[in-house]
C-alpha positions in Angstrom: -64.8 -108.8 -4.8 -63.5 -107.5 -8.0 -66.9 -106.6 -9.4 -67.1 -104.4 -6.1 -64.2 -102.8 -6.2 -64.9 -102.0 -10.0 -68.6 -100.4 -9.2 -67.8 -98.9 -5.9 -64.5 -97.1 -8.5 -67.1 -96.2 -11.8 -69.7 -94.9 -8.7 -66.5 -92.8 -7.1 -65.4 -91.5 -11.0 -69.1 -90.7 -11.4 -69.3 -88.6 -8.6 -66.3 -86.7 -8.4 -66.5 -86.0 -12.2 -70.0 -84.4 -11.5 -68.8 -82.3 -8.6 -68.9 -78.8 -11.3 -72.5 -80.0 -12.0 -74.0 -80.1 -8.7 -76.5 -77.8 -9.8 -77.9 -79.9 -12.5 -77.9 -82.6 -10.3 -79.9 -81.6 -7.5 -82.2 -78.8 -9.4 -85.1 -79.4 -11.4 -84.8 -76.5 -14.1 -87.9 -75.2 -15.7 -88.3 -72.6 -18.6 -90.1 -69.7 -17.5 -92.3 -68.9 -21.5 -94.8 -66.6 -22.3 -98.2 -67.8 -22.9 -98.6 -66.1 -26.7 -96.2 -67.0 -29.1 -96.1 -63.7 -31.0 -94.4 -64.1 -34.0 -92.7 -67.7 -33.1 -94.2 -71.0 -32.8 -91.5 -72.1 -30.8 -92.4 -69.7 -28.1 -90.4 -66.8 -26.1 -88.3 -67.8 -22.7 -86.9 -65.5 -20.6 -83.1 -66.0 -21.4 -79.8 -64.7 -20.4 -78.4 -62.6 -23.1 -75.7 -64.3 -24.9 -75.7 -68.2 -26.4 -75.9 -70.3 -23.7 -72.9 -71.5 -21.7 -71.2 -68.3 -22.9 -74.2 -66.1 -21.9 -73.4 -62.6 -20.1 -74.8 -62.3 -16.8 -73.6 -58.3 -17.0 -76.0 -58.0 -20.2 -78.9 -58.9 -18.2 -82.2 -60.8 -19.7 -84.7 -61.0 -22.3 -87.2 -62.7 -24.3 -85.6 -65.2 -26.6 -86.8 -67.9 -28.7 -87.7 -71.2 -26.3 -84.7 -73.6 -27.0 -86.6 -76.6 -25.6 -88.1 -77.7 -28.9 -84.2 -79.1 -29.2 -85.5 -81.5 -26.4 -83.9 -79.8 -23.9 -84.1 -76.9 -21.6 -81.1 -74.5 -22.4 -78.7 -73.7 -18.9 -79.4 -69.5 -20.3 -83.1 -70.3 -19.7 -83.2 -73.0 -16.9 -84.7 -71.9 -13.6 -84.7 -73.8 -10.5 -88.4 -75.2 -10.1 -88.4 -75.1 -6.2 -86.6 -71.9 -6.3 -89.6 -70.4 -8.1 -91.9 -71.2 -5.3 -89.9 -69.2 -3.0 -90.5 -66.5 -4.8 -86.5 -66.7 -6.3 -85.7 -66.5 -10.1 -82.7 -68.8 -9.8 -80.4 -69.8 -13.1 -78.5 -72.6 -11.3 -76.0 -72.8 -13.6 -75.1 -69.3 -13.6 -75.5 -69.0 -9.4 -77.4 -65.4 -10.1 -81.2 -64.5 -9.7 -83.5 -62.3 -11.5 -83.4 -59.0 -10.2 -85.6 -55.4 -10.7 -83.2 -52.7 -11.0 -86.1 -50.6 -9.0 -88.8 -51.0 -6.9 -90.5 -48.5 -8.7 -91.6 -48.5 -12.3 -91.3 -48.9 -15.0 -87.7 -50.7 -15.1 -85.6 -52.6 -16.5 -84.0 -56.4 -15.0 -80.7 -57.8 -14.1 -78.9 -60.6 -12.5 -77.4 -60.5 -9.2 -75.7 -63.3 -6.7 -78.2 -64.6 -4.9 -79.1 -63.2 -1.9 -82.3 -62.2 0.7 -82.5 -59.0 -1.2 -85.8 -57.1 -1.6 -85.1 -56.7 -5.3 -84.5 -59.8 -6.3 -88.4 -61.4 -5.1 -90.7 -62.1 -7.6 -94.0 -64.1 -7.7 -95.8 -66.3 -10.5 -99.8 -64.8 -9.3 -102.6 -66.8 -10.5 -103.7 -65.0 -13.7 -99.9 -66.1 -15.4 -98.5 -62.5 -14.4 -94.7 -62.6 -12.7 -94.7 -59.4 -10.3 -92.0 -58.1 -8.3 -93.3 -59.0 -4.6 -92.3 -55.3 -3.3 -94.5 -54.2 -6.2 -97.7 -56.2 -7.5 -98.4 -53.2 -9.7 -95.5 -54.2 -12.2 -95.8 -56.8 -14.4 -92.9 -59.1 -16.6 -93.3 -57.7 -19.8 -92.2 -58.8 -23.3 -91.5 -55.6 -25.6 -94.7 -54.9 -28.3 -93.6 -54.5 -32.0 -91.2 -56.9 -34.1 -88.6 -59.2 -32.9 -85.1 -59.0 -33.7 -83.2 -61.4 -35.1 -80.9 -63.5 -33.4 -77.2 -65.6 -34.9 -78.5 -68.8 -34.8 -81.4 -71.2 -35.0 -83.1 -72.7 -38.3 -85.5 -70.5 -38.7 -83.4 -67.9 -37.3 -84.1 -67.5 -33.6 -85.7 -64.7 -32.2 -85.5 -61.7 -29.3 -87.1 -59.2 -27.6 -86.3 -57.0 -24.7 -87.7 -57.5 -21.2 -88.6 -55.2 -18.3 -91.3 -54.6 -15.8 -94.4 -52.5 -16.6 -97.3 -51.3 -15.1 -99.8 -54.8 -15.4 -103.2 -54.2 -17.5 -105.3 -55.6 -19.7 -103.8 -54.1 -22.9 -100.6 -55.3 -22.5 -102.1 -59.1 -20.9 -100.6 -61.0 -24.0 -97.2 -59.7 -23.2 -97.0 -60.3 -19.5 -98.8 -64.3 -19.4 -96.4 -66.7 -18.0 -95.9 -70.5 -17.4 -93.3 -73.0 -17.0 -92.4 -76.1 -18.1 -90.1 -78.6 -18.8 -88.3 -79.9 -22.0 -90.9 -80.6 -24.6 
């Protein structure tokens, strides 16, 4: 009976010590990276700006270097797998989604509470391209040219802005997108 009572206590501290986390534990996060590396082999994500737990939801999002070759997928860069299929860019452990500032383009993104809100739908289409469902003419688009540096990493990590363009061919390698999960 003692051995019970011990597990049935270590199952109880479990649980209510993981109450803040029920994100984590019911979502499946992905990282949401672009198909050409550009000038990092470890691979742009989309990624809140700001260093992870202490990322800035008001700062919006861009192209950072993938953290998951730490063997782990970062909470500024972890979307909710099922989310995703709904057509929802949802960072769990922020409680906000990816959202176009406009339905017309170019523009830039943000992040927003969650909520059934035209701006805020987005789908992965076949050829890798993310598009805002209101408009299938814009694409998510990593900006051309060098990358900044970043604080922290070994090498140094690296960014680039985000925003949604008009899709096409010439800009292809900077709108490819897949997901996956930690290396």
């Amino acid at each position: 009976m003692k051995n019970l009572t011990a597990v049935i206590c270590l199952t109880l501290a479990v649980i209510l010590g993981n109450v803040g986390h029920s994100h984590a534990l019911q979502k499946r996060v992905v990282e949401i990276y672009l198909t050409n590396q550009l000038d990092d082999e470890r691979g742009f994500c989309v990624d809140i700006k700001g260093h992870k737990t202490r990322a800035k939801i008001d700062r919006g999002l861009q192209a950072h270097t993938c953290y998951s070759y730490q063997g782990s997928i970062s909470v500024d860069q972890g979307f909710d797998a099922t989310e995703l299929t709904k057509n929802k860019f949802f960072l769990p452990a922020f409680d906000v989604c990816m959202e176009a500032a406009s339905s017309n383009g170019p523009t830039n993104l943000r992040l927003s509470p969650c909520r059934d809100e035209k701006l805020q739908g987005f789908e992965f289409q076949k050829a890798g391209t993310i598009t805002p469902t209101r408009n299938r003419g814009l694409c998510l688009t990593v900006a051309g040219g060098n990358s900044r540096k970043g604080g922290g990493g070994s090498p140094v990590h690296l960014m680039r802005n985000l925003s949604l363009q008009p899709c096409g061919d010439s800009l292809s390698h900077l709108q490819r997108w897949a997901t996956r999960d930690a290396n």
